[in-house]
N, CA and C atoms as a LAMMPS dump frame, in Angstrom:
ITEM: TIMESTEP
0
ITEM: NUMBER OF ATOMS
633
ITEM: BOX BOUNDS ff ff ff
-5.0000000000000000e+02 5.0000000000000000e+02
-5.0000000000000000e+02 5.0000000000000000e+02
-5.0000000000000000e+02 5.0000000000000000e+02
ITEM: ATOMS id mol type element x y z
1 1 1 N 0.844 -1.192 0
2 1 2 C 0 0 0
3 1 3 C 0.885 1.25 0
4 2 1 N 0.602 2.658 -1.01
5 2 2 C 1.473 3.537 -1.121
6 2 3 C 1.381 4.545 0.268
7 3 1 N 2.501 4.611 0.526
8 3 2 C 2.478 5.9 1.661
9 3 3 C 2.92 7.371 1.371
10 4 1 N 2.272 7.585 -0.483
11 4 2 C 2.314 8.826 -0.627
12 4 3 C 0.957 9.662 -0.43
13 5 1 N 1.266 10.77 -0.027
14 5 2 C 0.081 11.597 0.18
15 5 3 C -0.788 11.417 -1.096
16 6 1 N -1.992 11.88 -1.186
17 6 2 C -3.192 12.038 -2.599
18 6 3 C -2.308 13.301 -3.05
19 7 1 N -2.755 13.156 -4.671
20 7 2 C -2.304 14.341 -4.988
21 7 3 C -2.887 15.696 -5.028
22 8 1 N -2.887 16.386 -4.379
23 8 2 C -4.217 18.021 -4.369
24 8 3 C -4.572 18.58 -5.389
25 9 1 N -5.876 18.734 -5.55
26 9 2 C -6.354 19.512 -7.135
27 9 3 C -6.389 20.35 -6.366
28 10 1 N -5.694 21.111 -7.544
29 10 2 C -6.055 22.612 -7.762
30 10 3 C -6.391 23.195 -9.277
31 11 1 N -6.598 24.866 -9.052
32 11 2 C -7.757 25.207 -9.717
33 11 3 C -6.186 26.159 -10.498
34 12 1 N -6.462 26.366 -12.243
35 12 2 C -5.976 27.58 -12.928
36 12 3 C -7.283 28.276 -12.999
37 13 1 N -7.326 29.461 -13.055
38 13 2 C -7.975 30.839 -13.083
39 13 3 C -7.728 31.184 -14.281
40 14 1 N -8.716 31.291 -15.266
41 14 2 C -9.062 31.645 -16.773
42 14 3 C -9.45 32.813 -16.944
43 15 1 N -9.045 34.208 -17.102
44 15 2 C -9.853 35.608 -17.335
45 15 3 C -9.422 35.825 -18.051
46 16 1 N -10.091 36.738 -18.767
47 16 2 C -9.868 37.967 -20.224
48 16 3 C -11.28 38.984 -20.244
49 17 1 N -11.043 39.264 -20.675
50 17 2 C -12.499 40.197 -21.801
51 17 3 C -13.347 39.046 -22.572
52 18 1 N -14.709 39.709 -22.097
53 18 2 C -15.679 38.567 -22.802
54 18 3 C -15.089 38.643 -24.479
55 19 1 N -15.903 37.272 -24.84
56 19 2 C -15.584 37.167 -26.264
57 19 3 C -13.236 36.783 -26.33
58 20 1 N -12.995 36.655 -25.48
59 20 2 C -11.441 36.724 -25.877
60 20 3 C -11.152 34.752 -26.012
61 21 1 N -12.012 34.506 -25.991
62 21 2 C -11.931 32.808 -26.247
63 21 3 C -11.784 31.797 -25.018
64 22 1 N -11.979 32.539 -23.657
65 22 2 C -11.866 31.944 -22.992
66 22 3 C -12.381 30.2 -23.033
67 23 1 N -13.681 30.079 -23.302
68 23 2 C -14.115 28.662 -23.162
69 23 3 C -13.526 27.591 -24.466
70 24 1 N -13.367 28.192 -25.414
71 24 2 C -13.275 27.335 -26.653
72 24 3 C -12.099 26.603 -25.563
73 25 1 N -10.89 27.897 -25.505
74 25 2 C -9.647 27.211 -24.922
75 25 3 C -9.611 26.526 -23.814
76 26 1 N -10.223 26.985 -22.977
77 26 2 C -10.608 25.992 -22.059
78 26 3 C -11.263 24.514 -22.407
79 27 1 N -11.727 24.739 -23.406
80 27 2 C -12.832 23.224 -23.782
81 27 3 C -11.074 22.461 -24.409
82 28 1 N -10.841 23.003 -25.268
83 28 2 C -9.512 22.463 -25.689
84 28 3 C -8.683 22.033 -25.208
85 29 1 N -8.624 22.526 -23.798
86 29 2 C -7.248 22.178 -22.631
87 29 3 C -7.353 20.748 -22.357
88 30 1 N -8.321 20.011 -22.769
89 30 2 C -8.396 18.303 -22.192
90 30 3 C -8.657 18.464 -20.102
91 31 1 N -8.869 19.406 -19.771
92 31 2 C -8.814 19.373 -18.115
93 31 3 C -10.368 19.643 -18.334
94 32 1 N -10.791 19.262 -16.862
95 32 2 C -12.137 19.701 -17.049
96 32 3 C -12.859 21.175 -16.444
97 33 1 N -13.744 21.508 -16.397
98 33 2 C -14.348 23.274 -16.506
99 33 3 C -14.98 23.812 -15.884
100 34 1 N -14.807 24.863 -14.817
101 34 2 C -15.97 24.906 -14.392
102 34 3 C -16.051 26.636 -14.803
103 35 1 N -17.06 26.266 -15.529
104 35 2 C -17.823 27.853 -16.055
105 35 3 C -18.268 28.848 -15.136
106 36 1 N -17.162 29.984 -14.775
107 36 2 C -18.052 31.164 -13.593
108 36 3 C -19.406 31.462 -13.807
109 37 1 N -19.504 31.506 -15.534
110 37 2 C -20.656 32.753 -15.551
111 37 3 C -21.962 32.25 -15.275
112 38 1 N -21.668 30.631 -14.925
113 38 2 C -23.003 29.869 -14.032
114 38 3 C -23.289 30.599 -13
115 39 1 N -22.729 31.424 -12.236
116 39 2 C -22.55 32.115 -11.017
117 39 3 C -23.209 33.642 -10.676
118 40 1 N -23.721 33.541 -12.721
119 40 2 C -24.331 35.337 -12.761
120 40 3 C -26.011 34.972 -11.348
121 41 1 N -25.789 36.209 -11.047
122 41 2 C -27.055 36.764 -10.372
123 41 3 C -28.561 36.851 -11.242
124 42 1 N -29.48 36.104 -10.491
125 42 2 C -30.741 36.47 -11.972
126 42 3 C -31.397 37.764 -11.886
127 43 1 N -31.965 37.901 -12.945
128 43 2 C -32.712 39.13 -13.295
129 43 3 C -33.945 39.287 -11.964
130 44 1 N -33.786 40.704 -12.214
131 44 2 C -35.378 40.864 -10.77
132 44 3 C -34.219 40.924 -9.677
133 45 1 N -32.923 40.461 -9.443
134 45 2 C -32.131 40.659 -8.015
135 45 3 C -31.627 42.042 -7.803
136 46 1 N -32.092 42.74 -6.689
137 46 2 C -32.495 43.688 -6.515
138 46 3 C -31.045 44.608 -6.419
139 47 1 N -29.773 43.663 -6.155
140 47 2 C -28.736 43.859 -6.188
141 47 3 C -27.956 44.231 -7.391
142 48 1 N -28.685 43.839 -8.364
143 48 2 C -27.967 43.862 -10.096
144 48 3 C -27.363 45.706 -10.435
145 49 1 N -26.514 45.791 -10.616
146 49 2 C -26.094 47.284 -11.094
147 49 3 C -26.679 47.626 -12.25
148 50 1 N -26.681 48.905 -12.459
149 50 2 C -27.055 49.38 -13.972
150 50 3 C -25.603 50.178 -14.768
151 51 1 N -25.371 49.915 -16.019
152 51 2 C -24.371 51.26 -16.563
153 51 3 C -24.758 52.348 -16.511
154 52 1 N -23.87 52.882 -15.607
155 52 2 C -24.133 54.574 -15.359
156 52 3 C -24.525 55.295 -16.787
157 53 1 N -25.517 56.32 -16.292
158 53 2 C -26.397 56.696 -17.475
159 53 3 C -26.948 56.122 -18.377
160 54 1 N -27.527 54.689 -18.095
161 54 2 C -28.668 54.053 -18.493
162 54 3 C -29.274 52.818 -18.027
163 55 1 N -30.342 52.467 -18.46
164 55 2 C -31.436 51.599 -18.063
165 55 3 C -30.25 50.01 -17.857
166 56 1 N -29.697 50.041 -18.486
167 56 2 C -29.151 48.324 -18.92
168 56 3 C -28.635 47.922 -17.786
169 57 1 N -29.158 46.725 -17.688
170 57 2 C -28.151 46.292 -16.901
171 57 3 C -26.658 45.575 -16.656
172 58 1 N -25.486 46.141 -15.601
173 58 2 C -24.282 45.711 -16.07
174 58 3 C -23.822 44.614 -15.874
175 59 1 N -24.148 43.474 -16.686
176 59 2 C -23.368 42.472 -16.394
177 59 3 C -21.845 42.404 -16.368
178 60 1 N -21.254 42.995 -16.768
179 60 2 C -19.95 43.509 -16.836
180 60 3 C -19.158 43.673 -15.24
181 61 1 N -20.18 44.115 -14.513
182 61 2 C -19.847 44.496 -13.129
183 61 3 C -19.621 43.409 -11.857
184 62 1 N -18.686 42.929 -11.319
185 62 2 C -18.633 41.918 -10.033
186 62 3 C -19.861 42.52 -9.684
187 63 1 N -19.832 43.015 -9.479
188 63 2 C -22.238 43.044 -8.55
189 63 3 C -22.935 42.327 -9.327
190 64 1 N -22.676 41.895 -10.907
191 64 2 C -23.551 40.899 -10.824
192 64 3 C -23.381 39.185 -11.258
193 65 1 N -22.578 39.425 -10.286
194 65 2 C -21.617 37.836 -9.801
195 65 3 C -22.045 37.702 -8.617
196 66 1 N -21.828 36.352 -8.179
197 66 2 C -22.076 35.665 -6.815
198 66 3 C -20.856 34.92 -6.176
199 67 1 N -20.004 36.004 -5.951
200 67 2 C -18.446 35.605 -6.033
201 67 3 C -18.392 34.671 -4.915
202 68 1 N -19.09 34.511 -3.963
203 68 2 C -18.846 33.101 -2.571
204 68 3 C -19.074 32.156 -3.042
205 69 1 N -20.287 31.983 -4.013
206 69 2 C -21.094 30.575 -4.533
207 69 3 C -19.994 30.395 -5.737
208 70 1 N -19.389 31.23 -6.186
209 70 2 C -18.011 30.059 -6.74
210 70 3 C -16.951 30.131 -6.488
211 71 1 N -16.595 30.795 -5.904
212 71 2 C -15.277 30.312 -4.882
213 71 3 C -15.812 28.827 -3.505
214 72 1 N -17.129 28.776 -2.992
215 72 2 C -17.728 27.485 -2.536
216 72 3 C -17.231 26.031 -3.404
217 73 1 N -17.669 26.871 -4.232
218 73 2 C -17.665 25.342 -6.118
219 73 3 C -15.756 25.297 -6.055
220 74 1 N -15.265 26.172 -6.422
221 74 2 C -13.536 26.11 -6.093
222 74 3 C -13.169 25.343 -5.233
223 75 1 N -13.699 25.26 -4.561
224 75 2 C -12.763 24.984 -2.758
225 75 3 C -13.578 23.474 -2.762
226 76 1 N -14.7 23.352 -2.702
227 76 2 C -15.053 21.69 -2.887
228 76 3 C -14.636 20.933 -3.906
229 77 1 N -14.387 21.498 -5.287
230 77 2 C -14.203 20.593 -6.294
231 77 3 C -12.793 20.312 -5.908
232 78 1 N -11.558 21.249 -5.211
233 78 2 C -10.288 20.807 -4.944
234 78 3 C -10.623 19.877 -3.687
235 79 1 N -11.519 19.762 -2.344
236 79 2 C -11.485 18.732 -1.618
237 79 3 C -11.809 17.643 -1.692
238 80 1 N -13.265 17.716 -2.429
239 80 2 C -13.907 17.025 -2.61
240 80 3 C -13.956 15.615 -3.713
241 81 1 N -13.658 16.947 -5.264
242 81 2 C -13.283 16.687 -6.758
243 81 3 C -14.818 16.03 -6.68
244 82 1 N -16.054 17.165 -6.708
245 82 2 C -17.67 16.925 -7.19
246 82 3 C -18.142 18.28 -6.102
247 83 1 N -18.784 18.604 -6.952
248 83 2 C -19.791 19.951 -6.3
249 83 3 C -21.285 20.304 -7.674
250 84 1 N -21.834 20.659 -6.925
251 84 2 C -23.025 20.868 -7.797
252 84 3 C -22.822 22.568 -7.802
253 85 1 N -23.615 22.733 -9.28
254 85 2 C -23.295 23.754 -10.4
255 85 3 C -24.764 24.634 -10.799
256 86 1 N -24.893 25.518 -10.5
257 86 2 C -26.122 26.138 -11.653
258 86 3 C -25.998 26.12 -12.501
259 87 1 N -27.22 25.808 -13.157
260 87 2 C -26.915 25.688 -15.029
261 87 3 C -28.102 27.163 -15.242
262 88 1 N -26.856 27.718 -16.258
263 88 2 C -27.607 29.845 -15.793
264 88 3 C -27.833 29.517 -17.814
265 89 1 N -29.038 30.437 -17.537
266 89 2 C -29.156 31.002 -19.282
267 89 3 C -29.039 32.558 -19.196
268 90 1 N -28.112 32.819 -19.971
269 90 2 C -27.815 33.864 -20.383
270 90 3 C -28.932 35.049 -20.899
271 91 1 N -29.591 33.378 -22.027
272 91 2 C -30.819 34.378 -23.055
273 91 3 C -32.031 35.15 -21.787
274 92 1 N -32.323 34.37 -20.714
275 92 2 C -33.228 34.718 -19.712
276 92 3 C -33.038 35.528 -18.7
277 93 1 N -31.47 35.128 -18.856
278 93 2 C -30.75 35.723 -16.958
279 93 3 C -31.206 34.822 -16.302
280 94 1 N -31.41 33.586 -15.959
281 94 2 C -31.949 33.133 -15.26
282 94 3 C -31.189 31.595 -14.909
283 95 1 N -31.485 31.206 -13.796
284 95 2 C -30.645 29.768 -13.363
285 95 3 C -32.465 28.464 -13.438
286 96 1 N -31.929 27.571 -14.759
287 96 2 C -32.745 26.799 -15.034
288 96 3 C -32.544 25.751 -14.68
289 97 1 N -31.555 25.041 -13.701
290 97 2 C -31.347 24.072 -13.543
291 97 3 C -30.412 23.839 -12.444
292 98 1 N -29.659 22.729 -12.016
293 98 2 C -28.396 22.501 -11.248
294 98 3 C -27.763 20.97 -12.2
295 99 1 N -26.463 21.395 -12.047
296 99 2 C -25.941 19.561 -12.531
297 99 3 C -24.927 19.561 -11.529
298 100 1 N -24.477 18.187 -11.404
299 100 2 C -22.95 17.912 -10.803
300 100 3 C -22.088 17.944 -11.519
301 101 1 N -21.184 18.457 -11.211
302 101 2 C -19.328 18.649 -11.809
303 101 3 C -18.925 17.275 -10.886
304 102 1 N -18.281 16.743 -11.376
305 102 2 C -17.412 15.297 -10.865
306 102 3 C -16.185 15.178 -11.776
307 103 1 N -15.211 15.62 -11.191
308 103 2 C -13.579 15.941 -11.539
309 103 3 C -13.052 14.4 -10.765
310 104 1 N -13.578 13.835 -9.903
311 104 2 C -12.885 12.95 -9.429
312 104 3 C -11.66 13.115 -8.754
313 105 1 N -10.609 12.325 -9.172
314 105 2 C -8.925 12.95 -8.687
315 105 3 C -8.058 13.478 -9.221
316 106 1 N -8.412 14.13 -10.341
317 106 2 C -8.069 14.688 -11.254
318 106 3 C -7.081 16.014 -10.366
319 107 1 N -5.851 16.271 -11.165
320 107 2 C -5.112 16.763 -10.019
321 107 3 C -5.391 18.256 -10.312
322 108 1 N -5.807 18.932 -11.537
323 108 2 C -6.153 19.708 -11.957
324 108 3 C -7.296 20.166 -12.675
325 109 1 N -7.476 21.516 -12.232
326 109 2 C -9.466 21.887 -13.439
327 109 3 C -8.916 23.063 -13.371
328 110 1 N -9.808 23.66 -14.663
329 110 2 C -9.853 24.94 -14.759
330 110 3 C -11.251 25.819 -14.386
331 111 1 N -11.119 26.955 -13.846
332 111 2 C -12.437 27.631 -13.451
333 111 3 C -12.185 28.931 -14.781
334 112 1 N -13.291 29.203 -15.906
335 112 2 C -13.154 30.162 -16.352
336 112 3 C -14.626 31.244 -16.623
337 113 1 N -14.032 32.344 -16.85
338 113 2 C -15.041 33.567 -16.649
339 113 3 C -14.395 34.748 -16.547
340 114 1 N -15.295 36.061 -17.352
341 114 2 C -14.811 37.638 -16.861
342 114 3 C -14.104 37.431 -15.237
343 115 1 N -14.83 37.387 -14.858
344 115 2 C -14.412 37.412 -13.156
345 115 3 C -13.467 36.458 -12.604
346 116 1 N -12.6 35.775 -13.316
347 116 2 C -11.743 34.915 -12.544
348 116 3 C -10.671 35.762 -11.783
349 117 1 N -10.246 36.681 -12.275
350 117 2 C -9.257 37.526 -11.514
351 117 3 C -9.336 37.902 -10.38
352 118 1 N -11.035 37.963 -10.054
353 118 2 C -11.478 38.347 -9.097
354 118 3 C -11.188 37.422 -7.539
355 119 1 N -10.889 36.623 -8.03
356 119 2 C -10.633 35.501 -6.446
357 119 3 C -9.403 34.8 -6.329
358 120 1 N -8.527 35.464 -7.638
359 120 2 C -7.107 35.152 -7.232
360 120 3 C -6.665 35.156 -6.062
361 121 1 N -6.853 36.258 -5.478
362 121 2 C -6.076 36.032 -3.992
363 121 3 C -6.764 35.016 -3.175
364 122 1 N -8.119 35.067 -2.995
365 122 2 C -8.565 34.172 -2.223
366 122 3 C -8.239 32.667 -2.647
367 123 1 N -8.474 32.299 -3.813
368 123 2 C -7.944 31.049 -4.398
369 123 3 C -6.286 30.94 -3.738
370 124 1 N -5.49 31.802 -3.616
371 124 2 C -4.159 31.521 -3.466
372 124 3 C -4.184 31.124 -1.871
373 125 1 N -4.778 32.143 -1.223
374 125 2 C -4.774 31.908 0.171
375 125 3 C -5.085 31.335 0.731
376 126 1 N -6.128 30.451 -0.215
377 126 2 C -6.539 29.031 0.496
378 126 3 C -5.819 27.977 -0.03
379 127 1 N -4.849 27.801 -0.717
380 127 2 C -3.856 26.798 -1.071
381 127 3 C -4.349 25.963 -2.394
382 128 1 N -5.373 27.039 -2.827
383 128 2 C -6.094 25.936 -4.471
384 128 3 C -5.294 26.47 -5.603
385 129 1 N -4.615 27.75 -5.537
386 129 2 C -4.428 28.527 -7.119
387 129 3 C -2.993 27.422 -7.573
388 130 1 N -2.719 27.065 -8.802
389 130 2 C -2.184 26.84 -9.656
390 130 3 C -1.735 27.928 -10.682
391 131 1 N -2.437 28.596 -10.901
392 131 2 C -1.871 29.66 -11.825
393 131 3 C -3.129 30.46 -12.21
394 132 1 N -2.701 31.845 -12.405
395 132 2 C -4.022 32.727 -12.476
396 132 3 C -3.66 33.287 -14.268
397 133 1 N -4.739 33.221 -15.347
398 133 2 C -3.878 33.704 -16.803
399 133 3 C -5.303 34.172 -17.055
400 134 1 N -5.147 35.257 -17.882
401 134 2 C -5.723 36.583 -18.485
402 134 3 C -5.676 36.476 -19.869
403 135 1 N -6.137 35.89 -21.211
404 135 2 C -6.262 35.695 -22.547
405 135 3 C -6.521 37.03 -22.926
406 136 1 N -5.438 37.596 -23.834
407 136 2 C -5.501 38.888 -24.448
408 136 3 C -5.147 38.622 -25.594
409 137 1 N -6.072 40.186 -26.179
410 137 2 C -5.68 39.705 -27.778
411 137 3 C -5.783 41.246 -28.656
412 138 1 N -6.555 41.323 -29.812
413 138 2 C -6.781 42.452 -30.399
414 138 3 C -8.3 43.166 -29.618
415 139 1 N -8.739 43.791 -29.615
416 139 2 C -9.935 44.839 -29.346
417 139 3 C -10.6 43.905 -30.518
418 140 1 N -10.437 45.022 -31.127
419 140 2 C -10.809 44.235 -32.31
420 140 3 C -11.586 43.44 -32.973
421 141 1 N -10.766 42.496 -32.71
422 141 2 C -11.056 40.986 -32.674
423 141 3 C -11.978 40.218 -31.516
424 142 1 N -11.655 40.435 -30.656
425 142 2 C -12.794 40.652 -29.688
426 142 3 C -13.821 40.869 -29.57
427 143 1 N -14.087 42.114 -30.386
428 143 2 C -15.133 42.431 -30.175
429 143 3 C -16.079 41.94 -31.585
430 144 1 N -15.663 41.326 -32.403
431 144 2 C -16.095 40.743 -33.763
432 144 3 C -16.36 39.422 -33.179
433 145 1 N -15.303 39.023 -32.528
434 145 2 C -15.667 37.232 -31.767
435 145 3 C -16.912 37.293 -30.906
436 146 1 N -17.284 38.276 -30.079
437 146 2 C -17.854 38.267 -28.792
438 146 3 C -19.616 38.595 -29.718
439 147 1 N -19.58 39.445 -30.552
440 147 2 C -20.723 39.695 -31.6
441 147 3 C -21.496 38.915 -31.838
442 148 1 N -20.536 38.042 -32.687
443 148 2 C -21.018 37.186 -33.874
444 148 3 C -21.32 35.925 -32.766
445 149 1 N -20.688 35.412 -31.865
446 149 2 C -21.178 34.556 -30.793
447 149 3 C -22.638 34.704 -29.863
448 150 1 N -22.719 36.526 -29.407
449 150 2 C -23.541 36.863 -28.59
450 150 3 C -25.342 36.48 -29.596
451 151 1 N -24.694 36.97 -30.83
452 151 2 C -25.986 37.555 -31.821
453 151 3 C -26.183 35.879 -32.35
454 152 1 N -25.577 34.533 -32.847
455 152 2 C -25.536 33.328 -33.06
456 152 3 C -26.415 32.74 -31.811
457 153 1 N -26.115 33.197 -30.339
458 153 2 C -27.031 32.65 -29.341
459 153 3 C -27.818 32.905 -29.317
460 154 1 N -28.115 34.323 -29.64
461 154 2 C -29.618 35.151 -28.823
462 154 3 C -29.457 35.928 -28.009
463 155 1 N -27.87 36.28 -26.955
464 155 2 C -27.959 35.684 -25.759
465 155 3 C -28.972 37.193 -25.011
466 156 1 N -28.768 38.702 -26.448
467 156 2 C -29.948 39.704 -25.851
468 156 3 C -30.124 40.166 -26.868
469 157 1 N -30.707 41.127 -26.823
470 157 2 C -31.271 42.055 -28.061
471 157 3 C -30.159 42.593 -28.802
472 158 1 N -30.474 43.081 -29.825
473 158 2 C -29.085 43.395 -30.977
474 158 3 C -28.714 44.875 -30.253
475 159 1 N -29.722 45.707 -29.952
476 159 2 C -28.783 46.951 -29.552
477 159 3 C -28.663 47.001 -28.198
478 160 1 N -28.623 46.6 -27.566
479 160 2 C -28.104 45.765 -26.366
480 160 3 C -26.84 45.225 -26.581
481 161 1 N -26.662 44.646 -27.363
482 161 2 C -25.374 43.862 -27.559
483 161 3 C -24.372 44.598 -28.506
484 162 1 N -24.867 45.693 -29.305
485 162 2 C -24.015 46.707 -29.573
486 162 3 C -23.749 47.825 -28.656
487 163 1 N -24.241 47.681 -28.074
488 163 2 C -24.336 49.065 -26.83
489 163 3 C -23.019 48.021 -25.846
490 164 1 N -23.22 46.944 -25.307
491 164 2 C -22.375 46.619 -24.411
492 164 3 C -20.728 46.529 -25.294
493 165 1 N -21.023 45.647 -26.776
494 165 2 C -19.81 45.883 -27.478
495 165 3 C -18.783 46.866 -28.079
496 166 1 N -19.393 48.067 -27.977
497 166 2 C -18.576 48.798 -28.202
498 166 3 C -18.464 49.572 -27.079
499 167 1 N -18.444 49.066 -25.929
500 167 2 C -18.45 49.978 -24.796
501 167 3 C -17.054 49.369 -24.378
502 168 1 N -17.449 47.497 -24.426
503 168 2 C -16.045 47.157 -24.044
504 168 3 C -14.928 47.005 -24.586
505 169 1 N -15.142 47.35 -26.09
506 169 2 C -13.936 47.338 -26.931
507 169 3 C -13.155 48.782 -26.551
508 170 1 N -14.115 49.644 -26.205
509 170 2 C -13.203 50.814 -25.664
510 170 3 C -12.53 50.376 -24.284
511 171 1 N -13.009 49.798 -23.807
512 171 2 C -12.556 49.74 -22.366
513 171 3 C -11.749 48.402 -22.019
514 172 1 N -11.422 47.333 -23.241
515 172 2 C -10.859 46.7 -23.133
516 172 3 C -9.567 46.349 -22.453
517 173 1 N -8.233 47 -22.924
518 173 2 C -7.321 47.263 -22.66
519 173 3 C -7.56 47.741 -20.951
520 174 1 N -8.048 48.343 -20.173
521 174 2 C -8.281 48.641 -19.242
522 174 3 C -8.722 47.105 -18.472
523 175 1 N -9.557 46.59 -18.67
524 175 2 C -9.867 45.48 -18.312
525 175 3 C -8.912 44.801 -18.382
526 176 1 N -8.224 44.094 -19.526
527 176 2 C -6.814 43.284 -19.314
528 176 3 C -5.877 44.067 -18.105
529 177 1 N -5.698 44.863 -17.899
530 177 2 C -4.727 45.951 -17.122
531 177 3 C -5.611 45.218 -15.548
532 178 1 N -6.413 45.598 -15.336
533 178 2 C -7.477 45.199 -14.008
534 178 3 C -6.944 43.765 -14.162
535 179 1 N -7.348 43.314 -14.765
536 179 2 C -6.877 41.229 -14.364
537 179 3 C -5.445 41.128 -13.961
538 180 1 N -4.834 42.017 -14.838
539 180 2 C -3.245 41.938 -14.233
540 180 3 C -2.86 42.006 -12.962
541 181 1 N -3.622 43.487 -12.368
542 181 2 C -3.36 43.842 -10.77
543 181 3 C -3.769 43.141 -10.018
544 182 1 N -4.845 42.118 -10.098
545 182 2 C -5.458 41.547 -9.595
546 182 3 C -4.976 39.987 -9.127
547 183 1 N -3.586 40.133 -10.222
548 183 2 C -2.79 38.924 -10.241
549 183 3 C -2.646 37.879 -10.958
550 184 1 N -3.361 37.876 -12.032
551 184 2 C -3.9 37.021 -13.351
552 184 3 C -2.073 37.558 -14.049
553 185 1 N -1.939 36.718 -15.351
554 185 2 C -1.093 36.913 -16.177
555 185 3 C -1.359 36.941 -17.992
556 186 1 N -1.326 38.478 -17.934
557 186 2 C -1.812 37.915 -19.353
558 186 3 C -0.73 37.653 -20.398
559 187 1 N -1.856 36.911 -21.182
560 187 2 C -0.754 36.21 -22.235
561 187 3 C -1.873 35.651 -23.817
562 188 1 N -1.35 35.028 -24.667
563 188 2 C -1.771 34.514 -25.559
564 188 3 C -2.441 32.99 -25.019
565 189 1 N -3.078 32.851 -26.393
566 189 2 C -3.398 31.011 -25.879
567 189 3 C -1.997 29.975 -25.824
568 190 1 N -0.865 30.582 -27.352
569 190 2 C -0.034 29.503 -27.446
570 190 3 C 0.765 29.393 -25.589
571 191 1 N 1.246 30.643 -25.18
572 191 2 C 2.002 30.964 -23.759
573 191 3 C 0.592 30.402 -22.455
574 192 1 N -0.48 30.437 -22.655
575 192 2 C -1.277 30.007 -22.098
576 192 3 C -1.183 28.361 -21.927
577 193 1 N -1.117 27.759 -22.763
578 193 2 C -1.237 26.48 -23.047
579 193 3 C -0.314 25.84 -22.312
580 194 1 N 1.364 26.607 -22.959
581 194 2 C 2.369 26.152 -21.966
582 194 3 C 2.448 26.485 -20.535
583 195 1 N 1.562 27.161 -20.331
584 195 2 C 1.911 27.497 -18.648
585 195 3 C 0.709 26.191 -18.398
586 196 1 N -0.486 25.831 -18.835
587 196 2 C -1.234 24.747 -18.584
588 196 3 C -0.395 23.543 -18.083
589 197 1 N 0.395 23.555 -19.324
590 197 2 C 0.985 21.972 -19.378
591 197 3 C 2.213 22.708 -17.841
592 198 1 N 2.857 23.171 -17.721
593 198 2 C 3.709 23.397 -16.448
594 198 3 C 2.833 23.369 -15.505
595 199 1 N 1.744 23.882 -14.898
596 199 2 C 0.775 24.078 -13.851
597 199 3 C 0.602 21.664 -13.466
598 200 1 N 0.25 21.589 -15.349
599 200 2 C -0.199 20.118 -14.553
600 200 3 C 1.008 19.07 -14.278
601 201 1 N 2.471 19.824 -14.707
602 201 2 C 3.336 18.829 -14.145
603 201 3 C 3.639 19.026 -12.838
604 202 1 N 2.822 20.384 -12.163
605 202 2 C 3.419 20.596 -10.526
606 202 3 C 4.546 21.735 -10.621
607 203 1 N 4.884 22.054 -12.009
608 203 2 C 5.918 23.331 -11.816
609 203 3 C 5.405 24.603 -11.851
610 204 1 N 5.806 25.831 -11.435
611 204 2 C 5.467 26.741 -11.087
612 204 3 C 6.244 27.921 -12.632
613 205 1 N 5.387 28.834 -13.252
614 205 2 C 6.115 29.432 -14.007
615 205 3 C 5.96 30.912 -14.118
616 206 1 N 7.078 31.941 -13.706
617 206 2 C 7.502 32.949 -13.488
618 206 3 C 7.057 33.759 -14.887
619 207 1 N 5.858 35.213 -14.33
620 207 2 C 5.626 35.731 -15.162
621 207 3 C 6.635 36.777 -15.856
622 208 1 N 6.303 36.655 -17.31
623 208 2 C 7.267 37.555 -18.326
624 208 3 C 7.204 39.317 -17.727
625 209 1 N 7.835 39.914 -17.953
626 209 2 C 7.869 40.93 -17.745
627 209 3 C 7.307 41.609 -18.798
628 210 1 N 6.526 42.467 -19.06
629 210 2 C 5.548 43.162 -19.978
630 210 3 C 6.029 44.569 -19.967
631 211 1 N 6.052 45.166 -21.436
632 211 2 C 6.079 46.598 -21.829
633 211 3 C 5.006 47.636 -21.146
């Protein structure tokens, strides 16, 4: 019988700017996922912010996240490896369901979402973070990816979804900058990937120094 310890899952932290590819790459990583934006707040919560100087509401904003109920999902899926999940629709705002996540012993998962930056520290301080990375790219491009995805779902009305898209293509760059301080690392997918594969051999990898 082995008398090595289990091995501890822990969690990488996936942020960028909506639309920056977070999930594809994540779906791609072969690890398994746990989606923040299950975690949005529903519509009618009295708590939801609005964008200053108008009606809309900001999903854009940690206020309308439920940052304990997934950092909860974090911290069990590393003890546990199984926690149950809201299953959120976007098109409604609304949480239609629950499923189980079952990672098993899997020594590693990824948690991704706008808001992952947001619990870096707490993730670290509780001994789950593996690595915190920030997917950056063109504006741009971004904001053509995040479009043609939003408007393909439904996920709101078209000027709704031009109103939020060109709000964050201006404010993009600012946002990558925020994930940074926050302790995230940004980078590409290819530099992403390799810090993946280092995170799941147990090595630790020292961020680049940036212009």
């Amino acid at each position: 019988m082995s008398s090595h310890p289990p091995i501890p899952t822990r969690v990488v932290l996936l942020a960028g700017p909506s639309g920056s590819g977070k999930s594809s790459f994540a779906a791609r990583s072969g690890l398994p996922v746990l989606c923040l934006d299950d975690f949005y707040k529903e519509a009618g919560d009295p708590t939801l912010p609005l964008v200053p100087g108008s009606s809309d509401i900001d999903w854009d904003s940690t206020e309308s996240w439920d940052m304990e109920a997934a950092l909860a999902a974090i911290v069990e899926l590393c003890e546990k490896g199984r926690t149950n999940v809201p299953v959120y629709s976007i098109v409604t705002s609304a949480r239609v369901g629950e499923t189980a996540l079952d990672i098993e012993r899997t020594p590693l998962f990824i948690a991704e979402g706008i808001f992952a930056a947001e619990i870096v520290e707490r993730c670290r301080d509780l001994g789950v973070l593996a690595d915190a990375l920030c997917l950056r790219g063109r504006p741009s491009t971004t904001f053509r990816r995040r479009l043609l995805r939003d408007l393909r779902e439904g996920r709101k009305s078209v000027p709704f979804l031009l109103r939020r898209g060109w709000r964050l293509m201006r404010e993009e760059r600012g946002i990558v900058a925020r994930h940074v301080s926050l302790g995230a690392h940004a980078c590409d997918k290819k530099e992403a990937m390799g810090r993946l594969t280092a995170a799941a051999a147990g090595r630790r990898v020292k961020a680049r120094a940036t212009s």
